[in-house]
N, CA, C and O of each residue as an XYZ file, in Angstrom:
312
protein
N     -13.287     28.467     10.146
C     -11.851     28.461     10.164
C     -11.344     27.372      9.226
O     -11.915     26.289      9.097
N     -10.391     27.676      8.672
C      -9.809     26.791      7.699
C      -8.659     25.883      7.676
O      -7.790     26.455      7.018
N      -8.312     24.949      8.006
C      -7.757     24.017      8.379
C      -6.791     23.683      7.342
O      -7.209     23.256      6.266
N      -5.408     23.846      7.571
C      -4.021     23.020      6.099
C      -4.333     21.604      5.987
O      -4.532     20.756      6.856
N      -4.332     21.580      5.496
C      -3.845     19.809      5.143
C      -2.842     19.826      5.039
O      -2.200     20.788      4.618
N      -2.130     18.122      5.606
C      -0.387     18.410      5.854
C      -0.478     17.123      4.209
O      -1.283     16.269      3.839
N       0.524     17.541      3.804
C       0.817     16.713      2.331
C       1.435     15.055      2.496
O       2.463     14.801      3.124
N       0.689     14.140      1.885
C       1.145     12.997      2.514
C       2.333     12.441      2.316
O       2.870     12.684      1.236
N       2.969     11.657      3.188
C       4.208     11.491      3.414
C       4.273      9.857      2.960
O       3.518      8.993      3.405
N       5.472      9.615      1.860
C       5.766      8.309      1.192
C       6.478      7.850      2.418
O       7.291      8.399      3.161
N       5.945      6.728      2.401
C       6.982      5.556      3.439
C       7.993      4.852      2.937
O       7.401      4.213      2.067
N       9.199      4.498      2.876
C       9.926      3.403      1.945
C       9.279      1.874      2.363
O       8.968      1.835      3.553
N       9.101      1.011      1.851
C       8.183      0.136      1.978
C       9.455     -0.488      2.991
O       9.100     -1.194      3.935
N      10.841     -0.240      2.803
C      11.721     -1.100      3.970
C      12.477     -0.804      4.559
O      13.520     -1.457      4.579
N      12.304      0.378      5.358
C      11.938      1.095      6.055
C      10.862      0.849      7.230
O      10.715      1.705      8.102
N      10.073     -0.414      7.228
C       9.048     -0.899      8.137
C       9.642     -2.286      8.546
O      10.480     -2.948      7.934
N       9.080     -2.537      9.592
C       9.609     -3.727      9.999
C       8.733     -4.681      9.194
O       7.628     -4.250      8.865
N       9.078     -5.929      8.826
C       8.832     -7.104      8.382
C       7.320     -7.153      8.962
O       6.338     -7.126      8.221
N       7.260     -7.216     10.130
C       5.838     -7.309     10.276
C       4.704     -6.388     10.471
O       3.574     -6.626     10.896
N       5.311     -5.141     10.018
C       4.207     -3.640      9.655
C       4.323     -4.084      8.232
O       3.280     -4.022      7.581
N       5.317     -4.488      7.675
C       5.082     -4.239      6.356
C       4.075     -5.151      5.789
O       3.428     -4.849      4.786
N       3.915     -6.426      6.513
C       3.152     -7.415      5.983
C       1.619     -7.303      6.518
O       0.716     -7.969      6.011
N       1.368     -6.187      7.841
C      -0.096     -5.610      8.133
C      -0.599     -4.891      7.212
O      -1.806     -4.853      6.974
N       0.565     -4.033      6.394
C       0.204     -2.873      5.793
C      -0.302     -3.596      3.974
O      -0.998     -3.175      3.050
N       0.235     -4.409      4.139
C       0.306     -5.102      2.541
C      -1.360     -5.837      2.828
O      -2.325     -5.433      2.178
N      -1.480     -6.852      3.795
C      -2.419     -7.306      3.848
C      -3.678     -6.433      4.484
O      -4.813     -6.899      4.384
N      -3.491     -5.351      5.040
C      -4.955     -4.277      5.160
C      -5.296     -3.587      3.952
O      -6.411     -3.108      3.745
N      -4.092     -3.525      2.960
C      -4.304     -2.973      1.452
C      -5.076     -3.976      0.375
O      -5.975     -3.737     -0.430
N      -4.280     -5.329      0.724
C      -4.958     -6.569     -0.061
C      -6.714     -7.184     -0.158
O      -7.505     -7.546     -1.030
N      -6.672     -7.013      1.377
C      -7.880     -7.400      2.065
C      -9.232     -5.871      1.406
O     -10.292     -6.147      0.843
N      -8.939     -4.970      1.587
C      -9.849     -3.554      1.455
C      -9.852     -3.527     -0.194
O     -10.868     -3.077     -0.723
N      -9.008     -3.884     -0.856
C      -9.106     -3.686     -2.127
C      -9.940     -4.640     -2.863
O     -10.824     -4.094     -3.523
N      -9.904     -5.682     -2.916
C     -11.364     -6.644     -3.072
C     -10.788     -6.652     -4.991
O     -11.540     -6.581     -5.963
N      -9.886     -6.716     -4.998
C      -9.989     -6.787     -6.778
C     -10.271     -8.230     -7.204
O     -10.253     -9.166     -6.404
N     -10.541     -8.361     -8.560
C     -10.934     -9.309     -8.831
C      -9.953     -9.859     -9.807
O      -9.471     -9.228    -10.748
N      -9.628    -11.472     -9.398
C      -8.552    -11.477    -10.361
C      -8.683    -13.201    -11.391
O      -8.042    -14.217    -11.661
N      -9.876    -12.584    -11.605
C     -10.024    -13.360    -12.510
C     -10.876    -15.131    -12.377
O     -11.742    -15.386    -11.539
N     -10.479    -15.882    -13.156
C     -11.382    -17.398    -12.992
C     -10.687    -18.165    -12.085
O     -11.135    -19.200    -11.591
N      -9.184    -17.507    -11.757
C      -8.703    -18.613    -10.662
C      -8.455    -18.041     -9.142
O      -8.140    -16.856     -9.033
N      -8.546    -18.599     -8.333
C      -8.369    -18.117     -7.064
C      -7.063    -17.718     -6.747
O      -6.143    -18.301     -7.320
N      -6.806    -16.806     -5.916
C      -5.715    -16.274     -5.980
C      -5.497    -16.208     -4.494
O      -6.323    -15.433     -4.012
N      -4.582    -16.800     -3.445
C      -4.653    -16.791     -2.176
C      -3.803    -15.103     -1.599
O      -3.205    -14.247     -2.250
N      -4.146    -15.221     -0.034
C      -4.166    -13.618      0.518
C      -2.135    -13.719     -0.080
O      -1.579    -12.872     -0.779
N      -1.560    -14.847      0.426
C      -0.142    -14.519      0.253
C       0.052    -14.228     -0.844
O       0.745    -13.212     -0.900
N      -0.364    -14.832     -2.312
C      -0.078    -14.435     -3.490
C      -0.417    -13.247     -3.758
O       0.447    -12.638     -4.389
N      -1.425    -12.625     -3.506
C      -1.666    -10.960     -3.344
C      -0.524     -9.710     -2.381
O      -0.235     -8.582     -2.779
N      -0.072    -10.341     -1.113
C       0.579     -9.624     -0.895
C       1.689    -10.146     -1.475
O       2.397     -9.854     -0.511
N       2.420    -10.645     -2.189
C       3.582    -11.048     -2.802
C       3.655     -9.859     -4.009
O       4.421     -8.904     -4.135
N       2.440    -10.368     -4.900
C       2.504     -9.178     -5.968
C       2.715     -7.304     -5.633
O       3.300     -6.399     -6.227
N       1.930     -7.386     -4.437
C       2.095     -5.726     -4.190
C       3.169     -5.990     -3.581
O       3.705     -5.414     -4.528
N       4.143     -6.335     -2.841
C       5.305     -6.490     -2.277
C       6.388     -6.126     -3.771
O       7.442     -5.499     -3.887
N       5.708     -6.699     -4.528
C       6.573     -6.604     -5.643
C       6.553     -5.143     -6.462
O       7.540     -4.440     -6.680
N       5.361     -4.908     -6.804
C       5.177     -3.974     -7.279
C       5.722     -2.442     -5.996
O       5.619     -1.264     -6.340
N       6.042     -2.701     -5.164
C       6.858     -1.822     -3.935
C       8.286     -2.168     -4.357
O       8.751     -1.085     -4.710
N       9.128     -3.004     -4.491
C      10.240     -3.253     -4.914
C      10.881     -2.796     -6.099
O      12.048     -2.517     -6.377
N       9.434     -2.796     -6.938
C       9.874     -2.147     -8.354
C       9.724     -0.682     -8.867
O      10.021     -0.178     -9.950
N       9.056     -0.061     -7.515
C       9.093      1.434     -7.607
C       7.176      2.237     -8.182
O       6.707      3.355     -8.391
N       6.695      0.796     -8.206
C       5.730      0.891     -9.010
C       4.752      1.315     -8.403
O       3.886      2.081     -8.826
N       4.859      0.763     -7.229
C       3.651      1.412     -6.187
C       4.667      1.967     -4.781
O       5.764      1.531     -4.431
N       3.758      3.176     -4.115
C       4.439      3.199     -2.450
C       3.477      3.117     -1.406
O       2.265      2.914     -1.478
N       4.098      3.278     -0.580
C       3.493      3.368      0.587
C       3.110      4.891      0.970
O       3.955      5.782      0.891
N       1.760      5.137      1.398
C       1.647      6.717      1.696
C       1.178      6.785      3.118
O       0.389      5.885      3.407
N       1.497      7.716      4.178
C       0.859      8.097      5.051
C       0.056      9.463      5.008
O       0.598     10.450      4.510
N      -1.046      9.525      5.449
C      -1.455     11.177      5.481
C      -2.258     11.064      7.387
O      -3.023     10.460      8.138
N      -1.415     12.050      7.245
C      -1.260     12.377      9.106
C      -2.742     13.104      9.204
O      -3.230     13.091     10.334
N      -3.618     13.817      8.030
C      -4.601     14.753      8.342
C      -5.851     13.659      8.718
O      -6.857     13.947      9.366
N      -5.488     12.191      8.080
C      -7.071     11.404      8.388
C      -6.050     10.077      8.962
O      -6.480      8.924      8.938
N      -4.771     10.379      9.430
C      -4.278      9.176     10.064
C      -4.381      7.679      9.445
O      -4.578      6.597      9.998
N      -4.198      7.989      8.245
C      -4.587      6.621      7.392
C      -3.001      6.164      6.321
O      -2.180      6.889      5.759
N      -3.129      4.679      6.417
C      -2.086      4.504      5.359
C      -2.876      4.125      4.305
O      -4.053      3.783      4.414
N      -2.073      4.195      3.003
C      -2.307      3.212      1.820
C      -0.754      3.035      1.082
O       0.395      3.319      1.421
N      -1.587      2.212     -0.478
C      -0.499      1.761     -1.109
C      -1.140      2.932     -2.702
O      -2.298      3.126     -3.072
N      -0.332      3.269     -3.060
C      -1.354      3.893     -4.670
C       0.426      3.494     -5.294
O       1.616      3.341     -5.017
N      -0.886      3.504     -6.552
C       0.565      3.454     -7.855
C       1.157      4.541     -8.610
O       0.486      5.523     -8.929
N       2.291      4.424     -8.888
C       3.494      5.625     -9.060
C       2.636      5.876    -10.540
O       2.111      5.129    -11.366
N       2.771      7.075    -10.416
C       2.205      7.959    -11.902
C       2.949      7.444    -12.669
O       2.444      6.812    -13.596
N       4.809      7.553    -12.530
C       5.970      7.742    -13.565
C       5.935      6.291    -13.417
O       6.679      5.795    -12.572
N       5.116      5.477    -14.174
C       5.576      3.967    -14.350
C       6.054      4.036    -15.688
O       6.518      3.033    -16.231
C-alpha cells in the first residue's frame, strides 16, 4: 500500500514563541556541526547568524508532519 506524503509546511520563524524559536535555532546549530573556520565561534553567535539569515528571508523554518521533524534549509530564490 502506498502511503502520500503530506508536503512540508514553512513555519514563519515569528510566529514561534521566543523560546521554540531559540530550541529550534539551537537543535539546527548544534546537528549541523559546520565548520567555521580558525576562530571559534560560540553556540549564541551561531544562532544569531541563522536568526538572521530567517529575518532576511534567506533561510525558513520547515515542518514535515510525515517524519515529524523540523529544520531550517535555505531559500532557493536568494
Amino acid at each position: 500500500m502506498e502511503t502520500e506524503s503530506a508536503q512540508p509546511i514553512v513555519i514563519p520563524h515569528r510566529d514561534l514563541s521566543e523560546s521554540a524559536l531559540r530550541g529550534v535555532l539551537e537543535s539546527f546549530v548544534l546537528r549541523e556541526g559546520t565548520d567555521y573556520g580558525e576562530r571559534e565561534v560560540s553556540l549564541d553567535q551561531k544562532v544569531a547568524q541563522v536568526l538572521r539569515q530567517l529575518e532576511r528571508g534567506e533561510a525558513h523554518i520547515i515542518f514535515d508532519a510525515t517524519l515529524e521533524t523540523i529544520d531550517i534549509v535555505v531559500s532557493k530564490n536568494r
